[in-house]
C-alpha positions as CSV (number, residue, x, y, z in Angstrom):
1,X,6.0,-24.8,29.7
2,X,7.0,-23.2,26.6
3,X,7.8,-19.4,26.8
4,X,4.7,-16.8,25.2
5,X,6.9,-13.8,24.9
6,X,5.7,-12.0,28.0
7,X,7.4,-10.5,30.9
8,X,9.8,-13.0,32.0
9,X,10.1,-15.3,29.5
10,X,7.7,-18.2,31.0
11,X,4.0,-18.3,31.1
12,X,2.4,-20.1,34.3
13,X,-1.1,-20.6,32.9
14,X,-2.2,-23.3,31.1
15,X,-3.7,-21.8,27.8
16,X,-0.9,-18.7,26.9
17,X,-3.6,-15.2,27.4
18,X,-2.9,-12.8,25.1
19,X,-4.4,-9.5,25.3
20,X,-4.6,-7.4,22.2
21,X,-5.5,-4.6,23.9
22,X,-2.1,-4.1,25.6
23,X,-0.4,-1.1,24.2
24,X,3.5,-1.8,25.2
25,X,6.1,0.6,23.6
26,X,7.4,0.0,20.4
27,X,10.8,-2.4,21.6
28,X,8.0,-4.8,23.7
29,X,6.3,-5.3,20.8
30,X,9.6,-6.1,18.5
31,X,10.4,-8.4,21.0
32,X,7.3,-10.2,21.4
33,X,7.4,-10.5,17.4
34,X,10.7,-11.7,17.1
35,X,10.1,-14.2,19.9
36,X,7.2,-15.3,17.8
37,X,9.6,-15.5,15.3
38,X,12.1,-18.0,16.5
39,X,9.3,-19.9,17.8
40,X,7.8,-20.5,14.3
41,X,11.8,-21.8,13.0
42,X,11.8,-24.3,16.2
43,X,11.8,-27.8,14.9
44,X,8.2,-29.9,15.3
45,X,9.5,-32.7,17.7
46,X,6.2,-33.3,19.2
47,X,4.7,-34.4,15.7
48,X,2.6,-37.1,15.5
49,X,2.8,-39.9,12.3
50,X,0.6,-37.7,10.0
51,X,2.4,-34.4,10.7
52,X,0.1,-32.8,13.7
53,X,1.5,-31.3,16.1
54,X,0.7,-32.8,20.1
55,X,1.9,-29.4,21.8
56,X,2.0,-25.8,20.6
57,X,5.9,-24.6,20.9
58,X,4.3,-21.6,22.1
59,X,2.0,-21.9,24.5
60,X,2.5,-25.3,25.6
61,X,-1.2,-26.1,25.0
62,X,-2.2,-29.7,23.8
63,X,-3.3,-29.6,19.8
64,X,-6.3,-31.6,20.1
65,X,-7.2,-34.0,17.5
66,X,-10.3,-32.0,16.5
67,X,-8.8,-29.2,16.8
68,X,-7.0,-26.9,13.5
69,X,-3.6,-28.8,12.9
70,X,-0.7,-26.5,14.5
71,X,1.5,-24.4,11.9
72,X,5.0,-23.8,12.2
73,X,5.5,-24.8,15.5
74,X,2.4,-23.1,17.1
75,X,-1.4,-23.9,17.7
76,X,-3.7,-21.7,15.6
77,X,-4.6,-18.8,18.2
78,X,-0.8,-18.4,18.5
79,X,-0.5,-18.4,14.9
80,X,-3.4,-15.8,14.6
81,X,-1.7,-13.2,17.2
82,X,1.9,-13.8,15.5
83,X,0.5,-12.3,12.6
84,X,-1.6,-9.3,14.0
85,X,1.1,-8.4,16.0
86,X,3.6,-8.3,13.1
87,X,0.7,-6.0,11.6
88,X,0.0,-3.9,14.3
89,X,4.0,-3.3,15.3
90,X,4.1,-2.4,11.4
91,X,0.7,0.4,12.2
92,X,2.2,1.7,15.2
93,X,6.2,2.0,14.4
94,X,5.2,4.3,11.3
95,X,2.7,5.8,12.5
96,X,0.2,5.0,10.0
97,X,-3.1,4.8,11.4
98,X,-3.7,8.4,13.8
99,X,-7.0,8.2,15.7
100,X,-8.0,11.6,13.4
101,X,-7.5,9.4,10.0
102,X,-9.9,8.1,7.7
103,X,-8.9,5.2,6.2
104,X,-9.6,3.6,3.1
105,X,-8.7,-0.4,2.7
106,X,-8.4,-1.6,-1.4
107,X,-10.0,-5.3,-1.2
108,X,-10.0,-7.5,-3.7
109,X,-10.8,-10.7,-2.6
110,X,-7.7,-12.3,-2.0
111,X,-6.3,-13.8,1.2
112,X,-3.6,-10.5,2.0
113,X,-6.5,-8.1,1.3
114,X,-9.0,-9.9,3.4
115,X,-6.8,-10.3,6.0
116,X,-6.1,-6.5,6.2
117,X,-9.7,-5.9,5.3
118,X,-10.2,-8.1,8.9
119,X,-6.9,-6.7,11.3
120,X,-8.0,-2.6,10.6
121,X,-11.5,-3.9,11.9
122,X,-10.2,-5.5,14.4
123,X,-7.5,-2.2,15.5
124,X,-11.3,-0.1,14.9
125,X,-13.1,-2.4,17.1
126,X,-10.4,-2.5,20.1
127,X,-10.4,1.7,19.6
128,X,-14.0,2.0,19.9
129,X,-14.3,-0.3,23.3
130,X,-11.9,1.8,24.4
131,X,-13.1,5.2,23.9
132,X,-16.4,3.9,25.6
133,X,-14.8,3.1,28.1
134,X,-12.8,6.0,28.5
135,X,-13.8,8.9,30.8
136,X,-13.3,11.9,28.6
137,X,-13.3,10.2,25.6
138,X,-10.4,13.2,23.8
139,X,-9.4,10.9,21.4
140,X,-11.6,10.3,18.3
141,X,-11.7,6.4,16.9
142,X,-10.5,6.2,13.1
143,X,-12.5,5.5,10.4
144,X,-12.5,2.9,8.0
145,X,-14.2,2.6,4.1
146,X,-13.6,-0.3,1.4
147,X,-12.8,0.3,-1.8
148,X,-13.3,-2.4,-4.4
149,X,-12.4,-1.5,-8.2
150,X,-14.4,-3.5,-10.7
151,X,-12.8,-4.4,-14.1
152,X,-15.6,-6.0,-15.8
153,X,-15.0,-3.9,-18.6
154,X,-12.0,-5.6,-19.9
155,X,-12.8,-8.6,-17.8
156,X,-13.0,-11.7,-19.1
157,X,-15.3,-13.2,-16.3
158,X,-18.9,-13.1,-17.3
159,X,-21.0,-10.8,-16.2
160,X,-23.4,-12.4,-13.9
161,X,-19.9,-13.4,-12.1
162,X,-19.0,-10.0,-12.0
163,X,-22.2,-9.0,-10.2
164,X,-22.2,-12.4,-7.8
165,X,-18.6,-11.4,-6.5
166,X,-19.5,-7.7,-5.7
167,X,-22.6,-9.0,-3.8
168,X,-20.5,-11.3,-1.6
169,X,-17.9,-7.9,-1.2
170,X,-20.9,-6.5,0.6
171,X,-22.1,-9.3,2.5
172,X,-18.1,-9.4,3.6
173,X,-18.4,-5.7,4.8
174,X,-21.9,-5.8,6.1
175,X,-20.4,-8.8,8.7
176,X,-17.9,-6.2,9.8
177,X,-19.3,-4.7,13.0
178,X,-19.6,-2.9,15.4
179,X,-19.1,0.6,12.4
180,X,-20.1,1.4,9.5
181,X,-17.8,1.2,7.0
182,X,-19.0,2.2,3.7
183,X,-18.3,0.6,0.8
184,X,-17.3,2.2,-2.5
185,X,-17.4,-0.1,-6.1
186,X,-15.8,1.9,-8.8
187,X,-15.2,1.0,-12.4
188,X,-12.0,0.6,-13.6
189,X,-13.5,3.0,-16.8
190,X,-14.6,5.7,-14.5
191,X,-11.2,7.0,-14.6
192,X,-10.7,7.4,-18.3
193,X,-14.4,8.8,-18.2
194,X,-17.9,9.6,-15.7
195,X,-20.0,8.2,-19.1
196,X,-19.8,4.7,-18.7
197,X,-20.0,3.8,-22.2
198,X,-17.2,6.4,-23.1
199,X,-15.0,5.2,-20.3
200,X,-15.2,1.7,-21.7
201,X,-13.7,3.0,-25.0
202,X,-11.3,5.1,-24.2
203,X,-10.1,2.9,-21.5
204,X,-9.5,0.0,-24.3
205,X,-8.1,2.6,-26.8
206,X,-6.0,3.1,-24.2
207,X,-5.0,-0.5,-23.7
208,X,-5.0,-1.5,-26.8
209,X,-2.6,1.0,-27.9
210,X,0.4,-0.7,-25.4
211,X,1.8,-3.7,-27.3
212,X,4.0,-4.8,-24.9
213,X,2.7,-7.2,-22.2
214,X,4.4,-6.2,-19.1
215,X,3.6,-2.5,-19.9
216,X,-0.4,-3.4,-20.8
217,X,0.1,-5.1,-17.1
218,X,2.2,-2.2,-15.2
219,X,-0.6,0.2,-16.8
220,X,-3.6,-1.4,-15.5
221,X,-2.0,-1.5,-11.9
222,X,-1.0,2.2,-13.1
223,X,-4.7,2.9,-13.2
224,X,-5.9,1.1,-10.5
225,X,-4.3,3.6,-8.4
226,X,-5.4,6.4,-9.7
227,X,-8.9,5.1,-9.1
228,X,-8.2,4.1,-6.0
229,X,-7.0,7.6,-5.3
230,X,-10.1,9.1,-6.8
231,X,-12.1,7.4,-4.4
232,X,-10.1,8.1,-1.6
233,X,-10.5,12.0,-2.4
234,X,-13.6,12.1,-3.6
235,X,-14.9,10.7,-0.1
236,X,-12.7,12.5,2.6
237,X,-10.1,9.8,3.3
238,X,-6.6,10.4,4.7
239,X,-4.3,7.0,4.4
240,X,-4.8,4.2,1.4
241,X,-4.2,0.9,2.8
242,X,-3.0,-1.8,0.3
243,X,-2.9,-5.5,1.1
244,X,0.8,-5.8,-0.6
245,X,2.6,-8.7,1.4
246,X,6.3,-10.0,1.6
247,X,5.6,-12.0,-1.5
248,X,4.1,-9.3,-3.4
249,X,7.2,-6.9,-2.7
250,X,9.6,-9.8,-3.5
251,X,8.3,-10.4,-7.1
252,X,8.2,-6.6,-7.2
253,X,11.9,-6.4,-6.5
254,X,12.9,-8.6,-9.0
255,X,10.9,-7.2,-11.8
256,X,11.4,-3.5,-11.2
257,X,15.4,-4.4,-11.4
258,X,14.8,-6.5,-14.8
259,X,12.8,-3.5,-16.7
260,X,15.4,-1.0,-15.2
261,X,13.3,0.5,-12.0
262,X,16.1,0.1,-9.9
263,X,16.3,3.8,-9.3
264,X,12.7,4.2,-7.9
265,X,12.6,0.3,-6.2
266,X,13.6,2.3,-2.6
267,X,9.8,4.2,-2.6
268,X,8.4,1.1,-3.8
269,X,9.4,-1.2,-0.8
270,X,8.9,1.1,2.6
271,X,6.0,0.8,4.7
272,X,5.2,4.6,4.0
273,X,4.7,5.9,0.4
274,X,3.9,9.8,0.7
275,X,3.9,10.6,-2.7
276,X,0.5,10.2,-4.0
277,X,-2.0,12.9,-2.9
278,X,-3.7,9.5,-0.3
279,X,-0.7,8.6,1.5
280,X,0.2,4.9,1.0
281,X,0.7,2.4,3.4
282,X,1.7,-1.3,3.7
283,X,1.0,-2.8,7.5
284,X,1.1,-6.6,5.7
285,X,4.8,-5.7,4.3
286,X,6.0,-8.3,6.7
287,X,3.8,-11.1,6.4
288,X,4.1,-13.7,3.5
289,X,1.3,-14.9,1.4
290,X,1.3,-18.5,2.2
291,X,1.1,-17.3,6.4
292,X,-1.9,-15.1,5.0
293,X,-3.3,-18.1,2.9
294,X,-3.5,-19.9,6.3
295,X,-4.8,-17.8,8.2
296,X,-8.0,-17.2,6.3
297,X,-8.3,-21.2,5.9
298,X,-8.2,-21.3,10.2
299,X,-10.6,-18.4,10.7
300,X,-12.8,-19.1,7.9
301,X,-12.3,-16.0,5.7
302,X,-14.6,-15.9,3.1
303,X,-12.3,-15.0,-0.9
304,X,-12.9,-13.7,-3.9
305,X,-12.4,-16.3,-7.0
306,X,-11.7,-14.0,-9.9
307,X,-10.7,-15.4,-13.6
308,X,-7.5,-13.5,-14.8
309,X,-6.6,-13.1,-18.3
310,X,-3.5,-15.2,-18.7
311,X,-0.2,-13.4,-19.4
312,X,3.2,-14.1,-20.1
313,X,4.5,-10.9,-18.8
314,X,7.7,-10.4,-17.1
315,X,5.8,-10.3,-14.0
316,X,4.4,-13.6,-14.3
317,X,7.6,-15.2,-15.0
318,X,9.2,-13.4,-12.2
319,X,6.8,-14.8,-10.0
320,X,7.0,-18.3,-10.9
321,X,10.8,-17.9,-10.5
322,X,9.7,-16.9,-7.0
323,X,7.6,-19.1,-6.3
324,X,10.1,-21.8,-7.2
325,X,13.0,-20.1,-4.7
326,X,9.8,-20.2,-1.8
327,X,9.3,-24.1,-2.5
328,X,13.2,-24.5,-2.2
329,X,13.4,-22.2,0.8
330,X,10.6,-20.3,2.3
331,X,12.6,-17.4,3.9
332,X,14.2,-16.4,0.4
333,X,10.9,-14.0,0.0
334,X,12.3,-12.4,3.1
335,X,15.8,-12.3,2.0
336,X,14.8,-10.4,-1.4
337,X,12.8,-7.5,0.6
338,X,15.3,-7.1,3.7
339,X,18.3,-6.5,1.0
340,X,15.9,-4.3,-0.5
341,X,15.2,-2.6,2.4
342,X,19.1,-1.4,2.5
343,X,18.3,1.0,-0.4
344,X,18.3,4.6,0.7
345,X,14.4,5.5,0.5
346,X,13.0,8.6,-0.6
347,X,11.6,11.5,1.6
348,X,8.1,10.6,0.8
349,X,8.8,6.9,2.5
350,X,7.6,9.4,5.8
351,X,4.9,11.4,6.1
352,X,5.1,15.5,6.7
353,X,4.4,16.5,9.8
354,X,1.1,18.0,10.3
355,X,-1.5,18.9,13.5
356,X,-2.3,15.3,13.5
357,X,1.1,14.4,14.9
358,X,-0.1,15.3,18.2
359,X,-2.1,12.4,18.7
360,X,1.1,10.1,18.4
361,X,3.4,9.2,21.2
362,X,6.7,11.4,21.6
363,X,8.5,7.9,21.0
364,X,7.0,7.7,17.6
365,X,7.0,11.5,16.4
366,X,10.4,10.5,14.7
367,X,8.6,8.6,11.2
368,X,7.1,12.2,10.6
369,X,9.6,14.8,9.5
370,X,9.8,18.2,8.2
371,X,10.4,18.6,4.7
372,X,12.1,21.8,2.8
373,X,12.8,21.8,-0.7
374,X,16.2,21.5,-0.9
375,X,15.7,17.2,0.2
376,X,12.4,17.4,-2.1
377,X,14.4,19.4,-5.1
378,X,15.4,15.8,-7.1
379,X,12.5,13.4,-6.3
380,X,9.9,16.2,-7.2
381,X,10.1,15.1,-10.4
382,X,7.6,11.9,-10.4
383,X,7.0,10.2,-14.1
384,X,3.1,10.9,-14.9
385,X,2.2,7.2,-16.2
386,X,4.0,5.2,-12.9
387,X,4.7,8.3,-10.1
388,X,8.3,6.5,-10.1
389,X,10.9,9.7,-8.7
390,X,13.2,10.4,-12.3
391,X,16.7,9.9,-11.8
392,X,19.2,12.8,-12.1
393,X,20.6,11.3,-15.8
394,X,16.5,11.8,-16.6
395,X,16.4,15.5,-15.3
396,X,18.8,16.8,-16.4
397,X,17.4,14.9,-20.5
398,X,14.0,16.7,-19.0
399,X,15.5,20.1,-18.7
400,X,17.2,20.2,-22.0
401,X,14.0,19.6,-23.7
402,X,12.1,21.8,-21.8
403,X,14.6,24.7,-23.1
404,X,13.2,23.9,-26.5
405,X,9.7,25.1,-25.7
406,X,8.3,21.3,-26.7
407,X,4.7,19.9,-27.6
408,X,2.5,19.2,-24.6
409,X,2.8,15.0,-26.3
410,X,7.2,15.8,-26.2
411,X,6.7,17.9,-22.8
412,X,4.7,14.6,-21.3
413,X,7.2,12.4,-23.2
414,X,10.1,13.7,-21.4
415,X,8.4,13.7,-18.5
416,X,8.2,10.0,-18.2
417,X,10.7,7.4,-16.8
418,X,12.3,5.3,-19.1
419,X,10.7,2.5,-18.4
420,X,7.5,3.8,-19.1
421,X,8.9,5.3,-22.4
422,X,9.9,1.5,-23.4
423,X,6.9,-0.5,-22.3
424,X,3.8,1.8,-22.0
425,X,4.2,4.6,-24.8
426,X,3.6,3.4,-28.1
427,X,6.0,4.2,-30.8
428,X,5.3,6.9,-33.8
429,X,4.1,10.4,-33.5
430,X,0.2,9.6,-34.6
431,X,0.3,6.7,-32.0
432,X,1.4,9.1,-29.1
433,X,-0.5,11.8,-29.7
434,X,-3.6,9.9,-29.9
435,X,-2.3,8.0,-26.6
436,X,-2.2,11.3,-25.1
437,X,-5.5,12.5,-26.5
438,X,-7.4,9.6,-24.4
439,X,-4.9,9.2,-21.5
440,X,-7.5,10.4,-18.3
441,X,-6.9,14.1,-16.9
442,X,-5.4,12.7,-13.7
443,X,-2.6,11.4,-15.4
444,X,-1.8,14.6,-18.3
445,X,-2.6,17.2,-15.0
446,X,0.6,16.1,-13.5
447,X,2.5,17.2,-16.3
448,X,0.4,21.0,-17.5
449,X,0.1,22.0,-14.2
450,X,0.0,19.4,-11.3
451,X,2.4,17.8,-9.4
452,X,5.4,16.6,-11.7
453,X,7.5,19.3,-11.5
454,X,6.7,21.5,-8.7
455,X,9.7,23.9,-8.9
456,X,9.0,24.6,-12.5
457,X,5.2,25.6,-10.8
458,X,7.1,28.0,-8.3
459,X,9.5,29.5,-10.9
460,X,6.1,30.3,-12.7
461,X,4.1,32.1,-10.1
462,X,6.9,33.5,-8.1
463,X,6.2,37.4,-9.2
464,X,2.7,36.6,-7.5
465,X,3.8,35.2,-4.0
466,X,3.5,37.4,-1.4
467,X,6.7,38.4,0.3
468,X,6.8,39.1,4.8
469,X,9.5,42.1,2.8
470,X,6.8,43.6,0.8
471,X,3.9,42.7,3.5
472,X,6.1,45.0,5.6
473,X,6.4,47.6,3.4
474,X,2.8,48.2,2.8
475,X,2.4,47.8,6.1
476,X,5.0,51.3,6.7
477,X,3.5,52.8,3.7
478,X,-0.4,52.8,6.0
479,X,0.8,54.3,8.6
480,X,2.8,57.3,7.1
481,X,-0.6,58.3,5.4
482,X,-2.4,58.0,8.2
């Protein structure tokens, strides 16, 4: 009998029971994963002439003929629990999900979206048994919204397909009980503009004014974000959670090194991205597409088929030239994020501690931290177009133009990263300044008086902040005329 991971290494019963309901600490579960993990590179000697598997190298349990053909090594429940418990080790070893948080998925229809889209349900459903079943029931049970952004403005799916794919979206999230989760459909133009016919304009003004393919692309995901993030404020939530997979972060590797990212690539790549207003988080970091893919074929999970504008983009080329390294070897997507992963991250890769910290075990109170300004003083400087952290080389270009007393188009200018300078901002003073004119508020806020430069807020303000010193003071100054 093949081992299942659990205490002792062998499993005596004839199907291998799993329950996902067991909360071990945080070394169980990376065992049980990487057990998992070696089972899925075992060789398939128990294969059959056309490729199925006779016996699961997990559980020892006969494939039979009817039944899903095995992957990797293991039958299709194993399969299922190897990857939700590579996604729940990823929710509770950062400490994403607290049982006070609000969370708000982004689906889009493809398989790593839908499969998150199905896991948080899942986590949500397991909580709520248990807090029925609990006595005192303390602990409140996360919830959970859907966000889906629709694009049909610069689309070029028709419209009636438009409208038949958001009617399956809510026939996806109606299915998903017990809970309500709401769902939210935003336009993409909603961002530029609440008048639907002037958000369409400005939006391809916008769009139209970035020439360069990879920047048109890199804006649009730009802008997805900031919509996404509109919804997630707009409606209470506390966490964003993206459907980004090992594949996804690959091709992002390689691309963000090519157009000259590598500075920023650490935030990019961490489980944990802080510095948006939602937090971001990635629970799927550590599953591949193609596992994803699979999944949703054995469980039957119903995607989205949307027509996309072809490109030939530096990102599409980068991920062919992944794709191509998968086919050769598949664990090459791994490779590319795990040597990513040795770049020093940011201090937003953790979230600030707050009262919600309480709810989460003392062994996982480490991924919050404390943070003062003198670790926040460099990477407070976020580009307004990409939220990419500048680099000291751009700072220090920043502060010698801010000396200058610039424009508000040269004060947003210097504000950017460079790679947003080459790809996204269009070249001649007329073309910029109309750029600027139509860029949304949530983008030219960050710069006037948001969150881009948060020192140069304090430095402004300062003569207005209360001091404990002068608090003090007036407090003396009471009594002696009393």
């Amino acid at each position: 009998m093949a081992s299942c991971g659990g205490r002792g290494g062998e499993c005596h019963q004839s199907r291998c029971q799993r329950s996902e309901e067991d909360g071990g600490a945080e070394e169980e579960m990376r065992e049980r994963v990487a057990s998992l993990s070696v089972a899925c590179d075992l060789p398939t000697s128990s294969a059959t002439g056309d490729g199925a598997l006779d016996r699961c190298t997990k559980c020892g349990e006969t494939v039979a003929a009817a039944a899903p053909r095995a992957i990797n090594g293991l039958c299709a429940a194993c399969f299922r629990a190897y990857l939700f418990g590579k996604f729940k080790l990823a929710v509770t070893a950062n400490a994403m999900i607290s049982p006070t948080d609000n969370v708000l998925v982004a689906f889009s229809g493809d398989p790593a979206s839908r499969v998150a889209l199905q896991f948080v349900h899942e986590m949500q459903r397991l909580s709520l048994k248990n807090w029925d079943a609990s006595k005192s029931q303390a602990l409140p049970v996360f919830g959970v919204g859907v966000a889906f952004i629709d694009e049909s403005a610069i689309s070029i799916c028709p419209l009636h397909e438009t409208n038949k794919v958001i009617a399956q979206i809510r026939s996806i999230v109606s299915t998903l009980s017990p809970a309500h989760k709401e769902l939210h459909i935003a336009p993409l133009e909603n961002i530029c503009s609440m008048s639907s016919t002037d958000g369409r304009i400005r939006l391809n003004e916008l769009l139209d004014s970035v020439t360069d393919a990879t920047g048109k692309e890199d804006f649009m995901k730009y802008l997805r974000m900031l919509t996404l993030q509109k919804i997630a404020l707009d409606n209470g939530y506390s966490k964003l959670l993206l459907g980004s997979c090992t594949s996804t972060i690959a091709c992002h590797v390689i691309s963000a090194t090519v157009k000259g990212q590598g500075y920023s690539l650490p935030g990019d790549v961490q489980y944990v991205d802080a510095r948006w207003e939602v937090p971001v988080v990635l629970p799927l970091r550590d599953c591949t597409a193609e596992e994803l893919s699979k999944l949703c074929h054995l469980d039957g999970l119903e995607l989205l088929q949307l027509v996309k504008r072809p490109s030939n983009s530096i990102n599409s080329l980068v991920s062919s030239f992944v794709a191509r390294l998968r086919d050769e070897n598949p664990s090459r997507e791994r490779t590319i994020v795990r040597t990513a992963e040795k770049l020093r991250p940011f201090c937003f890769n953790k979230f600030v501690e707050n009262t919600y910290h309480e709810f989460v075990p003392s062994r996982l109170r480490c991924k919050f931290q404390n943070i003062n300004n003198s670790e926040t003083a460099l990477s407070e400087v976020l580009c307004p177009l990409c939220g990419s952290p500048l680099s000291e080389p751009e700072v220090q270009s920043l502060r010698n133009i801010q000396e200058k007393t610039p424009t508000l188009v040269e004060n947003f200018t210097a504000h950017c990263c460079q790679s947003c300078s080459f790809q996204i901002l269009p070249m001649g003073a007329e073309s910029l300044q109309q750029f600027y004119t139509v860029l949304p508020q949530s983008v030219t806020v960050r710069v006037t008086g948001g969150t881009s430069d948060h020192s140069q807020l304090r430095e402004l303000i300062g003569d207005c902040l209360l001091v404990d010193d002068d608090d003090d003071d007036d407090d003396d100054d009471d009594d002696d005329g009393t």
